[in-house]
N, C-alpha and C positions, 0 to 999 in steps of 0.2 A: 453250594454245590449245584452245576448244574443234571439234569437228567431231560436231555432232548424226547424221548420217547414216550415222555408219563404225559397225562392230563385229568384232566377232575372225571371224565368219562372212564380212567382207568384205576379208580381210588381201589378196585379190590386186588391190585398189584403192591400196594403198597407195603405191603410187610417185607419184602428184602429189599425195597428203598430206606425203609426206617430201621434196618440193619445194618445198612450199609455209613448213614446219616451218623447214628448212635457209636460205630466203629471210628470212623472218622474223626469225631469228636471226643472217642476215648471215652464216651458216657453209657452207664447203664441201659438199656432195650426198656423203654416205656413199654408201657400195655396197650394196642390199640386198639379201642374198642368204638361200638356200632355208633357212637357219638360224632369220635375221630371223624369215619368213614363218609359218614353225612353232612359234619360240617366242610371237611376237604372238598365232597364232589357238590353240595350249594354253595359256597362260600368262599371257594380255594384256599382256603385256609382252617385251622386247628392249633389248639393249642393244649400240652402236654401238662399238667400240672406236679409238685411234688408227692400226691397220691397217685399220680399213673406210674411214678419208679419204683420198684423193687426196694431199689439200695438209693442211699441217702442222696441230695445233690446240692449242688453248690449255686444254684441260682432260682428265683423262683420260677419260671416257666419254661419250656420249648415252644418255639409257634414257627412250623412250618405254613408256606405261604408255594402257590402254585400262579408263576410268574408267568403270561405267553410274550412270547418275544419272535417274531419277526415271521409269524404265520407257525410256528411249532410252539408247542406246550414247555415249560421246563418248570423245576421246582427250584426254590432256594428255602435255606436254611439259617434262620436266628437263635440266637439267644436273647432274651429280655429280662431284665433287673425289675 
């Protein structure tokens, strides 16, 4: 999914991106917490594990990744096994 408007400079935006993500994908609202936030705005990336969901899942991780493409910021969204 993209989001033109986000960047690692904008990580305390992120909770109705990770609502919207989570919707999308028909999955549980992980927890995002101050790990999250720090590793998205060093790193561009995070990764959600089966202790950050509430409710059970069916894979072992989330790892969003914060993609720039073409002078604007975007984010994308995986899944990994």
């Amino acid at each position: 999914m993209d989001f033109p408007d986000i960047s690692k400079a904008s990580v305390e935006d992120w909770n109705p991106i990770l609502g919207a993500l989570c919707h999308a994908l028909d999955l549980g609202r992980p927890v995002l917490l101050k790990k999250h936030r720090n590793d998205l705005a060093h790193f561009s990336h995070t990764a959600f594990t089966e202790a950050d969901f509430m409710e059970p899942i069916a894979f072992d991780k989330l790892t969003i990744e914060i993609f720039p493409e073409k002078g604007d910021q975007s984010s994308q969204v995986q899944r990994g096994r």
